[in-house]
Every structure is written in C-alpha cells, then in structure tokens.
N, CA, C and O atoms as CSV, one atom per row, in Angstrom:
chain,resi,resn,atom,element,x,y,z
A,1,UNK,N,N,100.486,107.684,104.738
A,1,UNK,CA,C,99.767,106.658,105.448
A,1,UNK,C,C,99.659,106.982,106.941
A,1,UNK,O,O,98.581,106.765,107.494
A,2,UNK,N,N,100.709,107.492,107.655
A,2,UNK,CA,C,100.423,107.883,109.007
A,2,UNK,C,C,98.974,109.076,109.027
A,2,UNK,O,O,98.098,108.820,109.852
A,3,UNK,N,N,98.866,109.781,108.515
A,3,UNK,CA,C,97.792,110.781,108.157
A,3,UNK,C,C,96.293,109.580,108.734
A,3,UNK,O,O,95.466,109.718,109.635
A,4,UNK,N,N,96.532,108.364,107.618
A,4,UNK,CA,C,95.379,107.643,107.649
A,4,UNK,C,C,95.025,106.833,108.501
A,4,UNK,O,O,93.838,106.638,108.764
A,5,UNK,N,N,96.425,105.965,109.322
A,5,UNK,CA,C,96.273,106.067,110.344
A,5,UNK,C,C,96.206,107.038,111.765
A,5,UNK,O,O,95.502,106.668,112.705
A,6,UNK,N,N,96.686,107.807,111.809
A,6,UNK,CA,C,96.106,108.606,112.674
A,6,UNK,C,C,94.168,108.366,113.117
A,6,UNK,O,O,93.484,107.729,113.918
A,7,UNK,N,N,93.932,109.671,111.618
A,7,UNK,CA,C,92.947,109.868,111.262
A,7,UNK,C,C,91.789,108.059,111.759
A,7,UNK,O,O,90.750,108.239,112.394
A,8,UNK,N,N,92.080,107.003,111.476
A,8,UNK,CA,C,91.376,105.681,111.785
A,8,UNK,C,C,91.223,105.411,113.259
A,8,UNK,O,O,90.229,104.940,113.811
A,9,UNK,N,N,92.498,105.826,113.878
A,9,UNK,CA,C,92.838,105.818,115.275
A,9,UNK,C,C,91.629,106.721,116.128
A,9,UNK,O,O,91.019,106.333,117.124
A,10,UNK,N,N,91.519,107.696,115.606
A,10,UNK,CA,C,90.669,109.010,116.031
A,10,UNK,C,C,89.301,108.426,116.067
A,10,UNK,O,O,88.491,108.392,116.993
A,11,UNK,N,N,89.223,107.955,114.798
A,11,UNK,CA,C,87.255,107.515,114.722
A,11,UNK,C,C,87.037,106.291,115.163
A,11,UNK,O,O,85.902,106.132,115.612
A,12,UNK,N,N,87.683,105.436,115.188
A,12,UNK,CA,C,87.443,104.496,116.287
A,12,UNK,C,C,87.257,104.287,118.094
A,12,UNK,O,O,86.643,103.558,118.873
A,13,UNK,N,N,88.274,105.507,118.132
A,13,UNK,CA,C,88.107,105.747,119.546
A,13,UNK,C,C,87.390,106.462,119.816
A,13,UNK,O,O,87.140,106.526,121.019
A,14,UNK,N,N,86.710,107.324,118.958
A,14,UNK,CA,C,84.985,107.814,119.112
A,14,UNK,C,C,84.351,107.400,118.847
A,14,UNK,O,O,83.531,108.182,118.367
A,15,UNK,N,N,83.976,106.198,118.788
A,15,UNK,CA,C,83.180,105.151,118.640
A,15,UNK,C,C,83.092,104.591,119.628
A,15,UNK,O,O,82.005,104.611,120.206
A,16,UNK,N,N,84.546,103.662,120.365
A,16,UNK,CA,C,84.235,102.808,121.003
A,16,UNK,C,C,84.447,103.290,122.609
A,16,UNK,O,O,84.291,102.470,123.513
A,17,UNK,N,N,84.726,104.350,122.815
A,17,UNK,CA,C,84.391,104.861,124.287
A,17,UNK,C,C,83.348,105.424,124.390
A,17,UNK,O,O,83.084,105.172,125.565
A,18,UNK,N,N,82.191,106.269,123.864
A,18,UNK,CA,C,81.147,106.531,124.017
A,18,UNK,C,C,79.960,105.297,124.162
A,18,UNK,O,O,78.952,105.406,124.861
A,19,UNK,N,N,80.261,104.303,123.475
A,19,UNK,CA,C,80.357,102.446,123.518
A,19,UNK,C,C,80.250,101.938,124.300
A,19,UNK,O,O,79.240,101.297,124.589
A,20,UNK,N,N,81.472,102.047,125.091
A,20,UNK,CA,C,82.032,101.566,126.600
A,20,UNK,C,C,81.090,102.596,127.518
A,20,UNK,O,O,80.026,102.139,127.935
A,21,UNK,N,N,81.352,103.596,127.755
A,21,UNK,CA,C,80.304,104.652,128.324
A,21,UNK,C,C,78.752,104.023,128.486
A,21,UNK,O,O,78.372,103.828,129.641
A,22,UNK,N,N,78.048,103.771,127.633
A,22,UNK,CA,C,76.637,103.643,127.560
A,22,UNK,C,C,76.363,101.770,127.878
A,22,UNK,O,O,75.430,101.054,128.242
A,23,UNK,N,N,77.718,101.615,127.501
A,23,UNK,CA,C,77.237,99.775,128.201
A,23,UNK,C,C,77.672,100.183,129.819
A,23,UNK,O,O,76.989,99.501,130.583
A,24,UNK,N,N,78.372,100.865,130.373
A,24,UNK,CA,C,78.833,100.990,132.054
A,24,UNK,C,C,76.874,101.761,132.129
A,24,UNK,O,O,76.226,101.385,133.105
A,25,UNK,N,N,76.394,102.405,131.460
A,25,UNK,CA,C,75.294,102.896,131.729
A,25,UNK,C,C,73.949,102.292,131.818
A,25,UNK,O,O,73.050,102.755,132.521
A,26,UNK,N,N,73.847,101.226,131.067
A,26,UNK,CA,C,73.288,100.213,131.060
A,26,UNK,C,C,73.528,99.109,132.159
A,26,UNK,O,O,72.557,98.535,132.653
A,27,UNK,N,N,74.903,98.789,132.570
A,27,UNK,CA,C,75.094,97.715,133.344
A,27,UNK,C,C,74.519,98.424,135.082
A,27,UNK,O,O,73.885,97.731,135.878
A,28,UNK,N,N,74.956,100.015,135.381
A,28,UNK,CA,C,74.618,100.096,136.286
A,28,UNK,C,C,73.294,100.650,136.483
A,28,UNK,O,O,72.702,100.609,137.562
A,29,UNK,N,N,72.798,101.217,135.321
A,29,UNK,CA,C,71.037,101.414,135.795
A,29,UNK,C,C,70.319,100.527,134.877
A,29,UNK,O,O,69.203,100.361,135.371
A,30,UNK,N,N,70.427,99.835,133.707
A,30,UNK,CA,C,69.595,99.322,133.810
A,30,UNK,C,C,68.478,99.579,132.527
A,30,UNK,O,O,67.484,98.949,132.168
A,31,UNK,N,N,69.076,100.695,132.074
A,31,UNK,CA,C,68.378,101.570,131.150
A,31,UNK,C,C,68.361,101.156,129.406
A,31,UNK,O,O,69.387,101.161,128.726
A,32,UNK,N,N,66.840,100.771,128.813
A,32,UNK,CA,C,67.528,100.212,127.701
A,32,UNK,C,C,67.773,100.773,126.726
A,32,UNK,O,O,68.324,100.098,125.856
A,33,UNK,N,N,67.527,102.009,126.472
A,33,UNK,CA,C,68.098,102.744,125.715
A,33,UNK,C,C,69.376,103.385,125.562
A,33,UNK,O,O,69.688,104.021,124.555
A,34,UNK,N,N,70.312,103.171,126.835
A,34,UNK,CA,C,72.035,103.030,126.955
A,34,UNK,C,C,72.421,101.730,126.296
A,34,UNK,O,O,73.567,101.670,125.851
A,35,UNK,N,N,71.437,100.420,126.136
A,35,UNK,CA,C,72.186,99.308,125.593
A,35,UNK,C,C,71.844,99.608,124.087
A,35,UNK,O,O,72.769,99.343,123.319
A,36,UNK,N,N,70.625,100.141,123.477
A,36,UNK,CA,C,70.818,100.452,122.304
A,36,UNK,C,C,71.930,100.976,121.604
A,36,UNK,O,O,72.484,100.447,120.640
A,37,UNK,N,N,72.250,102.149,122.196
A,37,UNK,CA,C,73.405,103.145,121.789
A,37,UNK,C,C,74.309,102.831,121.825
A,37,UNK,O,O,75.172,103.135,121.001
A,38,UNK,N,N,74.579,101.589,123.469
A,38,UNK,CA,C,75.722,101.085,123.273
A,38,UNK,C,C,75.932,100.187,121.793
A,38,UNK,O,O,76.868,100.254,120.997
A,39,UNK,N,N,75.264,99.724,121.771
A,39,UNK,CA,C,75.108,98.696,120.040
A,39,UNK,C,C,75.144,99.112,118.989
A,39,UNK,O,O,75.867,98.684,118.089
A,40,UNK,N,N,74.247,100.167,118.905
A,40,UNK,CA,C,74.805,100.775,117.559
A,40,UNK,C,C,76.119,101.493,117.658
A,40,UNK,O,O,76.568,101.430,116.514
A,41,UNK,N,N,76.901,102.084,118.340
A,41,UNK,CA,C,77.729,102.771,118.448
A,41,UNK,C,C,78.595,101.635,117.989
A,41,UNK,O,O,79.189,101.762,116.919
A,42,UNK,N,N,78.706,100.695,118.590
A,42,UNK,CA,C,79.639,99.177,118.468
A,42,UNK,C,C,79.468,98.524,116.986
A,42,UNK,O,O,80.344,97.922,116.364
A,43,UNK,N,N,78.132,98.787,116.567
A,43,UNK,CA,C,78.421,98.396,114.910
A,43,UNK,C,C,79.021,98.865,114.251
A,43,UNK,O,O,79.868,98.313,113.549
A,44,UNK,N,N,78.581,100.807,114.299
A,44,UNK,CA,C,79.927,101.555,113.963
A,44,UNK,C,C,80.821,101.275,114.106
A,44,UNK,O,O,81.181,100.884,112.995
A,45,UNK,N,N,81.799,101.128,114.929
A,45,UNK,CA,C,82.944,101.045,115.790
A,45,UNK,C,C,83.273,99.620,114.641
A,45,UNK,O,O,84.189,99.976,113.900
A,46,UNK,N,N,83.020,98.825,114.450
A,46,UNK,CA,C,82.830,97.333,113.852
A,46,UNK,C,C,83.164,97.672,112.217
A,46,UNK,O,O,83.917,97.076,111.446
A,47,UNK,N,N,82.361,98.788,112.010
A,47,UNK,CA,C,82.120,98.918,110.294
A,47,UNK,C,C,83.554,99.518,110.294
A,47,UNK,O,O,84.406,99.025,109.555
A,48,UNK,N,N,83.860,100.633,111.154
A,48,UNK,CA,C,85.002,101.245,110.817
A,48,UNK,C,C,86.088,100.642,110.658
A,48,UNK,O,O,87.068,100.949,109.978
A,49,UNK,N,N,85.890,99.762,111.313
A,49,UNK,CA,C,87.399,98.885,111.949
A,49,UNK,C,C,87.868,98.370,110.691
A,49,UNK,O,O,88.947,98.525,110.120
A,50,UNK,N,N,86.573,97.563,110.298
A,50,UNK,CA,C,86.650,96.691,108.883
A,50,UNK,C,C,87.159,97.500,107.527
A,50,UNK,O,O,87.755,97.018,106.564
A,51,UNK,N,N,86.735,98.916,107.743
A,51,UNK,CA,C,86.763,99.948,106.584
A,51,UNK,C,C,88.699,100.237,106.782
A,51,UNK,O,O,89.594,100.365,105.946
A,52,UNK,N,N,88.691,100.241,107.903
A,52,UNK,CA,C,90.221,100.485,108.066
A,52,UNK,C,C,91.766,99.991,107.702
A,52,UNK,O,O,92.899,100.356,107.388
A,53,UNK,N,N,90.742,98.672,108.048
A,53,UNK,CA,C,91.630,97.284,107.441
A,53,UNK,C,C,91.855,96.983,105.887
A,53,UNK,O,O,92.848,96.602,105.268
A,54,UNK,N,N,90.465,97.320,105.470
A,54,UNK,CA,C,89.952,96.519,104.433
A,54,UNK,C,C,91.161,98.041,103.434
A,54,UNK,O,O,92.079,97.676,102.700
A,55,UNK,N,N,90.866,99.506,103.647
A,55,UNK,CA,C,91.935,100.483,102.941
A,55,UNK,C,C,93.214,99.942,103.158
A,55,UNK,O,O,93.869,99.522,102.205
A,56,UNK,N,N,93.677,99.905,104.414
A,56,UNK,CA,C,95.214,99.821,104.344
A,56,UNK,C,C,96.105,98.469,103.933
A,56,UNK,O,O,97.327,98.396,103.805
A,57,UNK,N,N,95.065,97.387,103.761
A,57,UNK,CA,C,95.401,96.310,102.890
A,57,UNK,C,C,95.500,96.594,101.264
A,57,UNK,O,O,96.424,96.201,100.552
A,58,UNK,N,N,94.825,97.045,101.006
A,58,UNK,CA,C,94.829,97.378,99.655
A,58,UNK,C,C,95.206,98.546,99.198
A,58,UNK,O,O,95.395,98.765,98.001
A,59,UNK,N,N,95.339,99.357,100.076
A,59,UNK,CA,C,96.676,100.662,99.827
A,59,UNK,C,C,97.958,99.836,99.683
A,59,UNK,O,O,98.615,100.119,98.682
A,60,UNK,N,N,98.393,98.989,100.378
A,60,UNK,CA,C,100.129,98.358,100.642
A,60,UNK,C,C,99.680,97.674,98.780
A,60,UNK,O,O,100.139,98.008,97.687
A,61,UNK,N,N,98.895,96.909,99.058
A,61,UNK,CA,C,98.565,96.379,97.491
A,61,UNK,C,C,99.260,96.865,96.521
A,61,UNK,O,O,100.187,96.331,95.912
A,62,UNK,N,N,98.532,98.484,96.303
A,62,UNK,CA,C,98.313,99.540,95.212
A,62,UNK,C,C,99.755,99.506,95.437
A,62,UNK,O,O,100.518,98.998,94.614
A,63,UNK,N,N,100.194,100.095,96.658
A,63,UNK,CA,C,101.796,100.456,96.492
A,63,UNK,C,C,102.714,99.765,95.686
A,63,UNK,O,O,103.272,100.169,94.666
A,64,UNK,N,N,102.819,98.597,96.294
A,64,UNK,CA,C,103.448,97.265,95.937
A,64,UNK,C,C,103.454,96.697,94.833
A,64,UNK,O,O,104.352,95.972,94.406
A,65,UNK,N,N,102.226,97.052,94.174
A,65,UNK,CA,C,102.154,97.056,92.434
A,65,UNK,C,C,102.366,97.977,91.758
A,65,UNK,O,O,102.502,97.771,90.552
A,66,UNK,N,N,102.495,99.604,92.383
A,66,UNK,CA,C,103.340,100.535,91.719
A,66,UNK,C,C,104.616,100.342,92.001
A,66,UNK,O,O,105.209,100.781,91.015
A,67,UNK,N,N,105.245,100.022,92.614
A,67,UNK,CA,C,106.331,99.868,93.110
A,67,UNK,C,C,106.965,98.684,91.915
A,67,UNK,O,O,108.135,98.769,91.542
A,68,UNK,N,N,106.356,97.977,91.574
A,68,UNK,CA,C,106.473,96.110,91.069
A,68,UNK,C,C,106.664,96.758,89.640
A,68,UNK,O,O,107.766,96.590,89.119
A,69,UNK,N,N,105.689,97.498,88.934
A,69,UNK,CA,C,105.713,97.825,87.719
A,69,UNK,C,C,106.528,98.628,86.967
A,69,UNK,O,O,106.966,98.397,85.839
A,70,UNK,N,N,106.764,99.912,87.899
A,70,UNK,CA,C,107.358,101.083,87.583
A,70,UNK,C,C,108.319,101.202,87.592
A,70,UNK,O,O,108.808,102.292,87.294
C-alpha cells in the first residue's frame, strides 16, 4: 500500500501545481486560456483524488474481509 500511496501522492501533485501555476497565470495576465488549463487540470486533480480514495477504501475492505474469512 505505501507503493500506492506514494505513487497517488505523485499524480496529484502533478496535477495540482501545474493548476496552481496557470491560475497565478491567469490572475496576473489575464489570459483565458491559463484559466482553461487551470480547470481542466483541477478536474483531473479532482478525478484523481476521488480515484484514490475511492481504491484505498476498498483495498482496507478487500483486506479486512480476507483477513475476516481466512
């Protein structure tokens, strides 16, 4: 599980600083195609998060019912 977290840690934070990046790019010029990127980058950032959660809840699950049965 550390592997997977790691690994979650990694793609989120390439998500959400390139994110942060293009909204500071937007806020100081102005540009709307930095707020696009910033947004989609942030849905990503959003999907992953959820994808992250949504595995390691139901990994402890899986465990916990191998663990329960076996």
């Amino acid at each position: 599980m550390k592997f997977f977290y790691g690994f979650m840690l990694l793609v989120m934070a390439a998500t959400l600083l390139p994110s942060a990046l293009y909204m500071g790019i937007y806020v100081f010029t102005g540009a709307d195609e930095a707020l696009e990127r910033a947004r989609k980058l942030w849905n990503f950032l959003r999907v992953f998060t959820l994808l992250g959660f949504n595995l390691m809840l139901w990994g402890h699950v899986l465990v916990a019912a191998w663990q329960l049965f076996h």
